[in-house]
C-alpha positions in Angstrom: 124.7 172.8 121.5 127.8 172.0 123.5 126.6 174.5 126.0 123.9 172.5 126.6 125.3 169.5 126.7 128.0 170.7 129.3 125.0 172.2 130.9 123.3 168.5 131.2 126.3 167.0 132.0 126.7 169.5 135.1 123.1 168.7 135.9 123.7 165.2 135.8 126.7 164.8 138.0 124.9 166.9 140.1 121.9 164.7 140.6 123.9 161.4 140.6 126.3 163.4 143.9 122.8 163.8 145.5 121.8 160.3 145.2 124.9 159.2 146.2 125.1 161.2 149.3 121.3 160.1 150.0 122.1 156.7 150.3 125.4 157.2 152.3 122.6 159.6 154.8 120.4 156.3 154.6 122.2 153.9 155.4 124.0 156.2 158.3 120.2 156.1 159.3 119.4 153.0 159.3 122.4 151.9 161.6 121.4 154.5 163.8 117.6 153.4 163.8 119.2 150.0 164.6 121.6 151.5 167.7 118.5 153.1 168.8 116.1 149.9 169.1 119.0 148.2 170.7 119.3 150.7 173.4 115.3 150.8 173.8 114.8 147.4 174.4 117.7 147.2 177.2 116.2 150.1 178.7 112.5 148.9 178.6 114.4 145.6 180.0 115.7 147.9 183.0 112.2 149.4 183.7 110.4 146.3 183.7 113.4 144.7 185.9 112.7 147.7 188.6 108.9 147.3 188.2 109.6 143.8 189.1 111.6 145.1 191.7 109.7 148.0 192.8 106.5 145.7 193.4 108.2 143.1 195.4 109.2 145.7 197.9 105.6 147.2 198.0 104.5 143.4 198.5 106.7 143.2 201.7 105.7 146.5 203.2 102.7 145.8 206.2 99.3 147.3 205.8 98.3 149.8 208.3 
């Protein structure tokens, strides 16, 4: 019986380690999901900034 019980026990602190280092990997996602969309939208800002650019100078060019 108390091999069983240690067994359990074992098991248990086992599964509550995982879960805890789950949520630490989660949460170490979620700020990197975050650092991610932040450096997305400045870079999408940057494109559209040198389409802007881009087609000004295409606008100035002469037609032959």
């Amino acid at each position: 019986m108390d091999a069983e019980l240690n067994k359990l026990e074992s098991q248990l602190e086992q599964l509550i380690g995982l879960y805890e280092s789950g949520r630490v990997e989660i949460r170490e996602l979620r700020s990197r999901v975050a650092r991610l969309e932040a450096d997305n939208r400045a870079l999408a800002e940057k494109v559209r900034f040198a389409t802007g650019k881009l087609e000004s100078l295409l606008e100035q060019l002469p037609e032959s």
